[in-house]
Structure formats: C-alpha cells, structure tokens
C-alpha positions in Angstrom: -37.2 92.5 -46.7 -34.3 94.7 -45.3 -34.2 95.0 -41.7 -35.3 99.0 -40.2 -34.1 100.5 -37.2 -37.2 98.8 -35.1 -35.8 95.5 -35.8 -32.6 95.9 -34.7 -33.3 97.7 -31.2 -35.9 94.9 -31.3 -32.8 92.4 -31.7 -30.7 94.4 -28.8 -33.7 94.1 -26.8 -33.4 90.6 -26.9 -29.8 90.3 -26.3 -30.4 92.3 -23.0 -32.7 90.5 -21.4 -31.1 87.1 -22.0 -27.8 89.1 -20.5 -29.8 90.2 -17.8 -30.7 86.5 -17.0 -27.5 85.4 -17.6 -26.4 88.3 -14.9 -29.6 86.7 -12.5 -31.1 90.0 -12.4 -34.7 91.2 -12.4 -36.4 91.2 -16.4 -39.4 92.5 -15.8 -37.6 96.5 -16.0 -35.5 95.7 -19.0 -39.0 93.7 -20.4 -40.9 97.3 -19.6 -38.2 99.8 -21.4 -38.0 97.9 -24.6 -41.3 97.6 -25.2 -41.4 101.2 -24.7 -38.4 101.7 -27.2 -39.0 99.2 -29.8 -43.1 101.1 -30.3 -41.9 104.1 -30.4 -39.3 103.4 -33.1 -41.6 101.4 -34.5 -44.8 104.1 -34.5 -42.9 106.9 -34.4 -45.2 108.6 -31.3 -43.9 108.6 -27.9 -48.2 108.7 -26.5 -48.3 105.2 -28.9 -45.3 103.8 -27.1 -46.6 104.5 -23.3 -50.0 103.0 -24.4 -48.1 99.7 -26.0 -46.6 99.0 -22.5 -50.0 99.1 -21.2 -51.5 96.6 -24.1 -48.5 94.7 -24.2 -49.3 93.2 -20.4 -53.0 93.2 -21.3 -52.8 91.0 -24.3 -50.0 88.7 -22.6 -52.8 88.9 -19.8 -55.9 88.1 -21.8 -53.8 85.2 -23.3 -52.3 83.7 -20.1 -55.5 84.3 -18.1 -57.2 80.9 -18.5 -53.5 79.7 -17.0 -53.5 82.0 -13.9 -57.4 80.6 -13.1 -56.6 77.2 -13.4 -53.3 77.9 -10.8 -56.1 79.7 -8.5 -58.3 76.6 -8.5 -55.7 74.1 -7.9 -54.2 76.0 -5.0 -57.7 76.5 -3.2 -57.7 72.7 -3.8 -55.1 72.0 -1.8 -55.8 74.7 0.8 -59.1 72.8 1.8 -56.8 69.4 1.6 -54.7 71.3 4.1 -57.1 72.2 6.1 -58.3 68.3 6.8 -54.9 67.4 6.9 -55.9 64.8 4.0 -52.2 66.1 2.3 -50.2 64.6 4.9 -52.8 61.9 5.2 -52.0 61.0 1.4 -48.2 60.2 1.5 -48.1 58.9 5.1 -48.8 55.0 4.2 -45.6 54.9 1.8 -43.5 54.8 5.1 -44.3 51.3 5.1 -43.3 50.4 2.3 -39.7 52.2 2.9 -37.6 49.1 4.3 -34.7 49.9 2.8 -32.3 52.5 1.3 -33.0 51.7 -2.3 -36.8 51.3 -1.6 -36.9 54.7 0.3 -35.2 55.9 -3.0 -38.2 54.3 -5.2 -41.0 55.7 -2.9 -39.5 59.5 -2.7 -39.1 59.6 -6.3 -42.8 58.4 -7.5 -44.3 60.2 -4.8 -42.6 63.3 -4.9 -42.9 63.0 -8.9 -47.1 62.4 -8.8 -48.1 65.0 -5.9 -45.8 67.5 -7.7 -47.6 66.2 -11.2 -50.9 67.7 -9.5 -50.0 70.6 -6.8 -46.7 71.5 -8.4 -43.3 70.4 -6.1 -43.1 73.7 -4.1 -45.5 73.2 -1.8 -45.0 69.7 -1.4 -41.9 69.4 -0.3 -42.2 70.4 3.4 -45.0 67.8 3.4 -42.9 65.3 1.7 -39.9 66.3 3.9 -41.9 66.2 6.9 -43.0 63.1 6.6 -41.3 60.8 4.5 -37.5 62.1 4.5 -37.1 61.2 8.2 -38.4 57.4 7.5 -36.0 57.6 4.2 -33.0 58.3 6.2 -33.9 55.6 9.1 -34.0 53.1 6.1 -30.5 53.7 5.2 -30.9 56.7 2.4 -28.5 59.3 2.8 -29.8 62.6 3.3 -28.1 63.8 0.1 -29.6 60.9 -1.5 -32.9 62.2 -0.1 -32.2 65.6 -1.6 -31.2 64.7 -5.0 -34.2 62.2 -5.8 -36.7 64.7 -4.4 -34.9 67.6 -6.8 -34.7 65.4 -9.8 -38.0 63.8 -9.6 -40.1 67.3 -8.0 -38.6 70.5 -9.1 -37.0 68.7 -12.4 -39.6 65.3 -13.8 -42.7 66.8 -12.7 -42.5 70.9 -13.2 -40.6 70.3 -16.5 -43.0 68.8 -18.0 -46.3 70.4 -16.2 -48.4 67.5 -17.8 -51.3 67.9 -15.5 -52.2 72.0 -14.8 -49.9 72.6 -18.2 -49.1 75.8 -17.3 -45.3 75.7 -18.7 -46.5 74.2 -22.0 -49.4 76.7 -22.2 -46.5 79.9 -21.9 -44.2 77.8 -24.3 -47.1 77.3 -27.0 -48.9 80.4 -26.8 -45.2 82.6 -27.7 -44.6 79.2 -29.9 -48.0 79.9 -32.1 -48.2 75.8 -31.1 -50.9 73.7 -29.5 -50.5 73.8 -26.5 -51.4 69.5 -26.2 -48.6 68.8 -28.5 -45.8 71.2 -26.3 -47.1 69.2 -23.5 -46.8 65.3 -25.1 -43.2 65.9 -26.3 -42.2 67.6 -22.9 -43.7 65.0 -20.9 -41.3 62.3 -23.0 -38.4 64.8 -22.6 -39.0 64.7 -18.9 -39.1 61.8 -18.5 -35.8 60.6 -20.4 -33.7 63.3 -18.3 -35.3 62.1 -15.1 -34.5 58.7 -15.7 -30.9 59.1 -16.9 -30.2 61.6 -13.9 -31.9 59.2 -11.7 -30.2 56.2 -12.5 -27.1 58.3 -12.3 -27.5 59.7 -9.0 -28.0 56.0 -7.9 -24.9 54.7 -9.2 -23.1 57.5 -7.3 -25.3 56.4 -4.1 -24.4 52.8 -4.3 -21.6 52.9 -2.0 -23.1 55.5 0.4 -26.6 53.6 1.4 -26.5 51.7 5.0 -28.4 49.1 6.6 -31.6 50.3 8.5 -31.1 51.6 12.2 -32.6 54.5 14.0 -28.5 55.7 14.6 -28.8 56.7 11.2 -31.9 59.4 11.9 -29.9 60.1 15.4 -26.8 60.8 13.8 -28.5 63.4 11.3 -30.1 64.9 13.8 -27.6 65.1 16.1 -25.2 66.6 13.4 -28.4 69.7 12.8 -28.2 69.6 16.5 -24.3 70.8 16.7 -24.7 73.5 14.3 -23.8 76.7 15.1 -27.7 78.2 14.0 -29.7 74.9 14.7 -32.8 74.5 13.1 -36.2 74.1 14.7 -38.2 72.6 11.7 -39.0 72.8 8.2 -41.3 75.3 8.9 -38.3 77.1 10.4 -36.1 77.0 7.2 -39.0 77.8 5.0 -40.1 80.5 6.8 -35.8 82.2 7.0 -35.6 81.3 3.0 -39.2 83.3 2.6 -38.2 85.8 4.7 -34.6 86.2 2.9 -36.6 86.7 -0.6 -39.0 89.2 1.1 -42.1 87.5 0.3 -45.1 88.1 2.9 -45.4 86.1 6.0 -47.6 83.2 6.3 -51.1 83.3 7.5 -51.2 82.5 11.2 -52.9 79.4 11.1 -50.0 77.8 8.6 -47.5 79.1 11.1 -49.3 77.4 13.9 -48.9 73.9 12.1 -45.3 72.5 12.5 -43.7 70.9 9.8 -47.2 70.8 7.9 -46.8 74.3 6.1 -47.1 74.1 2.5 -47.6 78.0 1.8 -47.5 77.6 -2.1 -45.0 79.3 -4.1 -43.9 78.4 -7.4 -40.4 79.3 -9.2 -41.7 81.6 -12.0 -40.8 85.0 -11.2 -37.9 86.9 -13.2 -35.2 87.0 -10.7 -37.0 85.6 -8.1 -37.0 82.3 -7.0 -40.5 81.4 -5.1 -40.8 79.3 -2.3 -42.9 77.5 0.1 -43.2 80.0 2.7 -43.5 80.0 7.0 -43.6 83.6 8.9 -41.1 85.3 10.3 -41.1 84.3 13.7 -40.8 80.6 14.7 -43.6 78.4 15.1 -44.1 76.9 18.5 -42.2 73.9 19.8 -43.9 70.7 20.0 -43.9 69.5 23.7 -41.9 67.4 24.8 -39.5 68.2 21.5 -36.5 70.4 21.8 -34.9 72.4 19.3 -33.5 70.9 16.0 -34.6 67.5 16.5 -37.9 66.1 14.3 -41.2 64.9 15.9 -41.2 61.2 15.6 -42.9 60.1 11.8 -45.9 59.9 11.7 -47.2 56.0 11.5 -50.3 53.9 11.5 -52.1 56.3 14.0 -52.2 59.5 11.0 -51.0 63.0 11.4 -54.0 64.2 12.9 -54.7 61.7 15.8 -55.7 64.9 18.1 -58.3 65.7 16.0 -62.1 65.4 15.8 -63.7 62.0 14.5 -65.4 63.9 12.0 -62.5 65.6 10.4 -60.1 62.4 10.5 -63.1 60.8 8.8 -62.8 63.0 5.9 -59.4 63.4 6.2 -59.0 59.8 4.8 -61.9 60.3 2.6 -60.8 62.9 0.8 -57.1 61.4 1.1 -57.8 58.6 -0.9 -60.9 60.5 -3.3 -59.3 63.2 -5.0 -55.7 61.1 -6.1 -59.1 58.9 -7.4 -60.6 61.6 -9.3 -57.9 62.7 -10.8 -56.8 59.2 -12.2 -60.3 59.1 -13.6 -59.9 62.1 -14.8 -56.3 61.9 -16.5 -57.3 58.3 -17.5 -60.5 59.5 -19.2 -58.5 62.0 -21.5 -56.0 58.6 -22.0 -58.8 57.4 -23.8 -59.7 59.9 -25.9 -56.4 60.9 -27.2 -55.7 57.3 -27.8 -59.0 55.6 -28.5 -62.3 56.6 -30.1 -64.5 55.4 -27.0 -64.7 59.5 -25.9 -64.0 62.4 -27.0 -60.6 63.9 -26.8 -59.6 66.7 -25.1 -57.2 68.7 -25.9 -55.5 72.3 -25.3 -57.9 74.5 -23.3 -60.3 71.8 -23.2 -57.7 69.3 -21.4 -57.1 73.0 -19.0 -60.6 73.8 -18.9 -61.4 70.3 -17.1 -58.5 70.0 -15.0 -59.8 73.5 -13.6 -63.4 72.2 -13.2 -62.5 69.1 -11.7 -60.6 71.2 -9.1 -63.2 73.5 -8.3 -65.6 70.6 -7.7 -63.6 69.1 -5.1 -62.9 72.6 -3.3 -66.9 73.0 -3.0 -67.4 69.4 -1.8 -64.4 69.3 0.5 -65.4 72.6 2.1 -69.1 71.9 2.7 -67.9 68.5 4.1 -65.6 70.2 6.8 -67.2 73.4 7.3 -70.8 72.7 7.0 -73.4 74.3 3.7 -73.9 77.7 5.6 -70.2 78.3 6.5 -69.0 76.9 3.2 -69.9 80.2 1.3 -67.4 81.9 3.1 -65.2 79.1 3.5 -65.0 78.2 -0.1 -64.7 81.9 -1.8 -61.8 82.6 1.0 -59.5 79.1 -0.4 -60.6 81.1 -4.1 -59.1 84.3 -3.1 -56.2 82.7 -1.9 -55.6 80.5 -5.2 -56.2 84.2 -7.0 -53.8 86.3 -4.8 -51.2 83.5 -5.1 -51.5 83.2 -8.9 -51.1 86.9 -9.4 -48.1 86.6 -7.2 -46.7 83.9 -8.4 -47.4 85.0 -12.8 -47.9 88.6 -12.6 -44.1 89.3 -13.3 -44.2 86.9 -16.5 -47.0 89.2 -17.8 -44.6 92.2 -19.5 -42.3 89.7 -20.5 -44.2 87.7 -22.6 -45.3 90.8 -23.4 -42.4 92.6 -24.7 -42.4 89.1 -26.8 -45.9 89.1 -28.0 -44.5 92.7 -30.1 -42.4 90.6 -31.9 -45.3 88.8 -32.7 -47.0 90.0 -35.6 -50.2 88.0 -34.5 -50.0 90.5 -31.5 -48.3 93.5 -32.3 -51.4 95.0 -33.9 -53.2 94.8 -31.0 -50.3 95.8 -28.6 -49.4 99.0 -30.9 -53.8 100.0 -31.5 -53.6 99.6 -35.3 -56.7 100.0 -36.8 -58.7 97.0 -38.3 -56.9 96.1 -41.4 -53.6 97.5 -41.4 -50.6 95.0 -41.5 -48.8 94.5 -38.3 -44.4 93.5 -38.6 -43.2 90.6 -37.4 -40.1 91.5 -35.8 -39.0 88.4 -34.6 -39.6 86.2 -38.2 -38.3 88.9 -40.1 -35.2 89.2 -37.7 -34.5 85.4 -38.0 -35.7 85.3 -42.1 -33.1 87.9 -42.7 -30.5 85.5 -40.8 -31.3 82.6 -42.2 -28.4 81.7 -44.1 -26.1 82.1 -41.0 -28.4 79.7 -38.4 -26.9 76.1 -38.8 -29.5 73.7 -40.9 -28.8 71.0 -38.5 -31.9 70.2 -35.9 -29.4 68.6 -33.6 -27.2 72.4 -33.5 -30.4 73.8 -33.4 -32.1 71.6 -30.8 -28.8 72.9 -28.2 -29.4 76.2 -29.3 -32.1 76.6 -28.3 -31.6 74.4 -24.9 -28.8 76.5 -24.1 -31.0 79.8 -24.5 -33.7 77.9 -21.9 -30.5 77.3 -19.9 -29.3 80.6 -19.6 -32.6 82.0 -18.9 -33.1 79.8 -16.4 -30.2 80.9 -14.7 -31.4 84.0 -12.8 -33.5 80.9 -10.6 -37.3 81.2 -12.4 -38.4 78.3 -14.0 -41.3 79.7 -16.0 -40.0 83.5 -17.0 -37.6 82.2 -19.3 -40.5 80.5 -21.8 -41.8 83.5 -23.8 -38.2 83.7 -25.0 -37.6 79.8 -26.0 -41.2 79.9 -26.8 -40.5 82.7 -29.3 -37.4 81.4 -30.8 -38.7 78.6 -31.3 -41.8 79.0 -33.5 -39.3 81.7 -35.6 -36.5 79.2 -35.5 -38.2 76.0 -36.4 -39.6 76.2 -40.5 -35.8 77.4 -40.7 -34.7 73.6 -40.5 -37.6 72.3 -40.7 -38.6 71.6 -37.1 -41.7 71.5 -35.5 -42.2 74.5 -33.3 -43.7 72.1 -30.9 -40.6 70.2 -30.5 -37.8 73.1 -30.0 -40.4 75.0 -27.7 -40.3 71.4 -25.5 -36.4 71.5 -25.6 -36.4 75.6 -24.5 -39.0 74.5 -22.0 -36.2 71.6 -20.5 -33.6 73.9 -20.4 -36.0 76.5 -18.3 -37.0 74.8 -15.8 -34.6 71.9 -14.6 -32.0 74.9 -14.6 -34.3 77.5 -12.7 -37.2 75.4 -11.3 -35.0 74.2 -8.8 -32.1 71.9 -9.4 -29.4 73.6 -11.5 -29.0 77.0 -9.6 -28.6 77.2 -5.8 -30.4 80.3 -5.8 -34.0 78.9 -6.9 -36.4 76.9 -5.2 -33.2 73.7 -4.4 -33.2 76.2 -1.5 -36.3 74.7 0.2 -35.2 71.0 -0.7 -31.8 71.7 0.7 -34.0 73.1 3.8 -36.3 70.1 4.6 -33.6 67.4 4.1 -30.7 69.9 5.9 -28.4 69.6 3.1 -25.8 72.5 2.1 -27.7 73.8 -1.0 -24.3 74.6 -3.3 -23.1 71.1 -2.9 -26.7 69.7 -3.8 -26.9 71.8 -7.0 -23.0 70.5 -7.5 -24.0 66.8 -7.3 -26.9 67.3 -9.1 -25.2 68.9 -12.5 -23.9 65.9 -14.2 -27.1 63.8 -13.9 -29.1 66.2 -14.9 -27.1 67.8 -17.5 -26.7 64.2 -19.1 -30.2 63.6 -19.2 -30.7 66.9 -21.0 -28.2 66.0 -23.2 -30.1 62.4 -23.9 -32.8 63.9 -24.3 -32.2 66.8 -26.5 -30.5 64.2 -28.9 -33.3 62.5 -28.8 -35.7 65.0 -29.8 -33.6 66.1 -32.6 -33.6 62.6 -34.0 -37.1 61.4 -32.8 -39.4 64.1 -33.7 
C-alpha cells in the first residue's frame, strides 16, 4: 500500500523520540505531542486527536495494569519484611561464608543476583551494601570489585531478565504482540550468557587487585571516605543526596530513622529519570559511639536487630528464612509444569497472577504476625497503598509512551482513535516497515544488533524499562521480515534497555546508588564496566541470532 502523510509523521515521530533518548532527555512530552499529531493527521479532527492522547494512556493503562498491581504487591511485601528487619536478617549469614576475596566475589554475585530476582536490585542494594560490602572488602575484595559484581549481577543479570515479577518481558511482549512466557525464557538465557561473560571478565581484570584478608583493608577504605573533602555519613546518606539531586520525595520518617537499613524502593523505569533507592533530605542520626564516615561494625551471629523485642526477632528469622521458602516452592512448582506433566503449567498472566497472590499472602500473614489481627487492617492496607503509590511513581511515565506506540498498533489504534465497531484500524508501524522491506538487511544476525543497538540507545537517557514499547514494537514489525520470532528480537531490544539504562552502562541511572553504598567514583565504575558487559551482549546477541 503506498505510505500517506500519517505514516510518515508517524515515522518522524519515532525518529524523535529515539533522538530524544539518545539526547537523555525527558519522552514522555515528545510521546504526548505525536500522539496528538499523528491522530489528527490520521482522523483529520483536532477534538479526535485531544481525545486519542487521553485513550492512548488509557489503553497502554488497561494493558499494563495487571504489571503495576503485581509491582504494588511485591513492594508491600518487602515493606512488612522491612519492618521485622527479616531483609537484613536474610543476607546476614552469607558473611560467613565470605573468607576470601574470590568467595566474597561468589556470595555478592548470587545474592545480589536472587534478592534482586524477587524485590528488584534498587532497593536492595543499601541492604546488600550495608551488610555484606563491608565483610567483602575485609576479605580482600576491592571495593571496585564490590561495585562491578553487585552492577553486573543486580542492575544487569537479574533486572534484564525480570524472570520472577516479569514486568520488563510483560512491556516487551505486550508492544511485541508476543507471549509474554516466551519473552521471558529467552531473556532469562540472554541474561544469563552476558552476566557470565561480564563476570568472568571483570574477574580476570580483578585477579591481580584481590589481597589477603585483614581488617587494614576495611580501615584503609574507610579512612580514605574519611579524608574526603564531603565525607559521607552512610548509605542512607548517599541515597538520600542522589534522591534528593533527582527531586524525588523524601523518605518516610521511620526509613530515615534506620541507618544503613533504608531500602525506599525505586526502580529505573522512568523516561529520563533514573529512580533510586531513596533516604530524606536531612541526615539520619549518628549511631553512638560512631563518627562520621566510618561504618557500624557488620553485623554477625548476634542479627541486625539484637535491641529488639523477642517477639519481633522471632519472626524476624521466621519470616527470613519462610518467604525465600515460598517462593522456591513457588518458582519450583511452575518448573514442573512448564517442564513436566505432573501440574499444570502456568504461564503469561497466570505465571503474574500467582507471583502477585503469593505476595499478597505473605503481606497479610507477616502483618498480623507483627502487628496483631485488629491492627493488621490498618497495617496491611497502609504497606498496599505504599506498593500502589510507588508503582504509579515508578510506571506512570511509561504509560503515554507505550502509548504513542500502541497507535502504531493497529490492534490498538481503533480503540485509541474511538472508531466505531467494525471499521478497519492502520497499522502504521507494519505498513511503515512492509513498505521498507527490501531495504532492512535479511540477515537475523544484522538484524538481531539492530535492534540491540535501538535498546541501547534508548537506554541511554538512564531508564531501563521506558525504552521497551519501542524495541517491543520494532520487533514484532521487524521479525516475519527475516523470519524471526518476535519473541526473540523483543529479548535482544529488552538486553540492550536495561543493562544500558538499568544501571550499569550510563553513570546517570541507578550505577549511582551502587557507586553510593560501595563509595566508588560512579564515571569510572560505568568505564570499567563497558567492556564486560558490552562483550556479553555481544555473546549473547550472537547467540540468539544463531540459537533461536
């Protein structure tokens, strides 16, 4: 069919916003305005085109929403672990096992990679760095060493591939027109190939740098925070400057009151913005007996909350050790059915639907635990409205953009542009790469860094997750070009996305708070990290051209 005037602001539309990213400015304005322009070229009626921004969030909303509920449910989750102090109760008996500089690297990588799997690396690095970077560097791990593995396996492994809450697959499917179980099983396989190739990487360039175990070795970085001009006075501290920089609201006051325990959850999803785990403005309170810029002593055998009632360290060690259980169960349990006939398998918004339920299960029975049945009615639907307010927060900007994307969609645009039942809505997008066709190379490995480039560049303006509608798009129009699954490129977009704007590519994303809680400069820790990671992608991407 030949190409109208809609498709080709529709096309310049496009090119904008990836310049915009490119640029690491805000989408969601550009995302609003072409919305407007491409309906109104497309209908014809400026009242049509005002509407279409309207329906254009709305539908992106009504198909996204099951992903912003399941965000709310897992954030209360950890709230009420937070509140026990079960979090920091979780990690704190892998200090034993950290003898050494190479084990220290082992245990920071899986344990930064599996809490991250579940409550997302944002907010738990300051628990991580709170608790288990100090014992890494006594064990001879440099604190670099410390930063990269806790970037590579958090912000990079684990968010890239989303296997457990799936958000990033759900946005790369939904714009992909994929499942969103099959997004998620090649992603998780990506992931993992880059993480290992950047990992092994980053410890061939540690190999000469790791020392012998001493306590000089926490003295000397400590003492070298302590002789800087600004010192630092925690994690809580650096969080709380980095939130304060990006102009996201302060803390509550009783995360402020808990030194080097805040995990205020924010995630790197926002067009332009980089989220991250934020403290209040103001400091929080010296320990006694502590002075500036120095850390508590790690916490050992006695627990993080040794002050606290029987009751609550009771449960603390409980629920500690119950919900990693549950969720095994849980992930185990869909092992089976995706692999074996014993159970049903789940799958796509089933596989969401349970992690959400499983989630809000715990929150009731943790909070009636600690608060008590009569309290726990308030308790409960308080650690909701938080998970709520933070996933609005955290998604609300992806909304228009996926938006402006869904227009192109002409399983959308109907809806978005109020046709009436039965009329025929365009496909912008397909006919915009149809008409191209015999230009776009017929190769899946050209295509495969294509389209890892575009995640890439997206990812650039520090947002891990605002970047998918677009790779998510191109992907489902791009693939039956060469013969691709839609599935597979949307994965490789997704790669590109978030380990360059999740937080270990850019210096302006969430690396901030990992520079932050191992006191790292930030621009050399995105420098080291490039060639491991940008290996692995390439591994990876080859991989998928040639695998699937």
């Amino acid at each position: 069919m030949a190409l109208t005037a809609a498709h080709w602001v529709y096309l310049a539309a496009v090119l904008l916003i990836i310049g915009a990213t490119v640029a690491r400015k805000n989408v969601v304005v550009p995302a609003l305005l072409a919305t407007l322009v491409t309906a109104w070229v497309l209908t014809g009626s400026p009242i049509t085109a005002v509407q279409a921004i309207f329906n254009a969030s709305l539908t992106a909303a009504s198909e996204l929403f099951n992903i912003f509920l399941i965000i709310a449910l897992v954030t209360a989750l950890l709230g009420t672990l937070r509140a026990m102090k079960a979090d920091q109760r979780m990690v704190t008996p892998f200090q034993r096992v950290m003898r050494g500089g190479w084990s220290s690297y082992a245990v920071l990588a899986v344990v930064t990679y599996v809490i991250s799997l579940f409550f997302w690396p944002t907010p738990a690095v300051p628990l991580i760095g709170a608790i288990l970077v100090p014992a890494a560097i006594r064990a001879g791990l440099p604190a670099m060493g410390a930063a990269m593995v806790i970037a590579i396996a958090g912000q990079g492994m684990a968010l890239s591939s989303d296997y457990v809450i799936q958000v990033a697959p759900g946005l790369s499917a939904t714009a992909a027109g994929a499942e969103t179980s099959a997004v998620a099983d090649i992603a998780l396989v990506l992931s993992l190939i880059t993480g290992g190739v950047a990992l092994v990487l980053t410890g061939v360039v540690l190999r000469r740098h790791m020392r012998a175990p001493a306590e000089t070795n926490l003295d000397e970085w400590e003492g070298r925070v302590a002789a800087a001009a600004q010192p630092v006075e925690s994690t809580s501290r650096i969080a709380a400057a980095i939130a304060t920089r990006l102009g996201f609201a302060k803390a509550r006051a009783r995360d402020v009151a808990e030194p080097l325990t805040v995990v205020e959850e924010r995630v790197p999803v926002a067009a332009g913005v980089a989220t991250h785990a934020g403290g209040g403005a103001a400091p929080p309170p010296a320990e006694p007996g502590r002075t500036a810029g120095t850390f508590p002593p790690a916490a050992g055998a006695e627990g993080p909350d040794e002050e606290d009632a029987p009751r609550v360290v009771r449960l603390s060690k409980i629920f500690a050790v119950g919900v990693p259980v549950v969720f095994a169960v849980m992930i185990a349990y869909m092992a089976l059915g995706k692999f074996t006939t014993l159970v049903p398998e789940v799958q796509g918004g089933s596989a969401a639907a349970l992690v959400g339920g499983v989630a809000a299960v715990l929150v009731i029975v943790a909070v009636v635990a600690l608060d008590g049945p009569s309290a726990a009615l308030t308790t409960c639907g308080e650690h909701l409205v938080d998970g709520l307010v933070f996933a609005f927060r955290a998604m609300g900007v992806v909304l228009p953009i996926a938006g402006f994307f869904f227009l192109g969609n002409a399983e959308y645009a109907g809806t978005i542009l109020g046709l009436e039942e039965g009329q025929s809505a365009p496909g912008l997008l397909v006919d915009l790469v149809t008409a191209g066709e015999r230009f776009i190379p017929g190769n899946p490995v050209v295509m495969c860094f294509g389209v890892l480039l575009v995640g890439m560049a997206a990812g650039l303006e520090g947002s891990g997750f605002s970047g998918l509608p677009l790779t998510g798009s191109l992907s489902g129009a791009l693939g039956p070009t060469v013969g691709m699954d839609p599935a597979t490129l949307a994965a490789v977009g997704q790669m590109g996305s978030v380990w360059a704007g999740g937080g270990v590519l850019v210096a302006w994303s969430s690396l901030l708070v990992v520079a932050g809680v191992t006191r790292v400069p930030v621009i050399d820790l995105a420098r080291k990290c490039f060639v491991p990671v940008v290996a692995g992608l390439v591994v990876s991407t080859l991989f998928a051209a040639l695998a699937f």
